[in-house]
N, C-alpha and C positions, 0 to 999 in steps of 0.2 A: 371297265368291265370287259369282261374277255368274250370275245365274237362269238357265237351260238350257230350251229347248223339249221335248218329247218326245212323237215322233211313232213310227207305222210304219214300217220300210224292207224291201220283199221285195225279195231279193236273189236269183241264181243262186247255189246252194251251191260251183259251181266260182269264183265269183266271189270267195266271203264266204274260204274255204279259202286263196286267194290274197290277200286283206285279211289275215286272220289270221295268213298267214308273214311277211305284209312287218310288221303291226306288230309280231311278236314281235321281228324285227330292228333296230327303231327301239325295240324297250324300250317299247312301247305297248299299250294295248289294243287291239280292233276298232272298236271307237265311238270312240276317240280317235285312230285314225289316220282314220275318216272326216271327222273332227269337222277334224283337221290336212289334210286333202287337200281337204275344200271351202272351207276358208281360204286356202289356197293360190291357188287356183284362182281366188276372189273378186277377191285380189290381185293375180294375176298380170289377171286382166281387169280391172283398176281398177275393182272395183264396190263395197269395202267402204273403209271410214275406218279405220286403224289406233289403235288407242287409245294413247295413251303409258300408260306404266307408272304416273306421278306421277296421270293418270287414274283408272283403275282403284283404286288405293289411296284416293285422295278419294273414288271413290265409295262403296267397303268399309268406311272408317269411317263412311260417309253413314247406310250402311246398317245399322247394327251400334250406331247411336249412336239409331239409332228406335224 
């Protein structure tokens, strides 16, 4: 699985309360629907690289074989 940063985030409670309905309806958590909407976002402004999947696996056993 690939290493995750972990930082603060303050939020508006009326905000975090409206995160928390929507992922409940996407079957999410709150940090994974954040984690899913600044991904999004990245993409939709072309500012991230898409990893392919066949990536990600080479680098899992990269990682896993160290």
């Amino acid at each position: 699985m690939a290493k995750k940063k972990s930082f603060v985030l303050r939020i508006d409670p009326d905000v975090y309360d409206a995160l928390e309905k929507w992922a409940a309806q996407e079957f999410r958590s709150a940090n994974g629907q954040i984690e899913w909407i600044i991904a999004k976002a990245l993409r939709d402004a072309r500012r991230i690289v898409e990893k392919t999947i066949q990536e990600e696996t080479e680098e899992e056993s990269s990682d896993q074989s160290q």
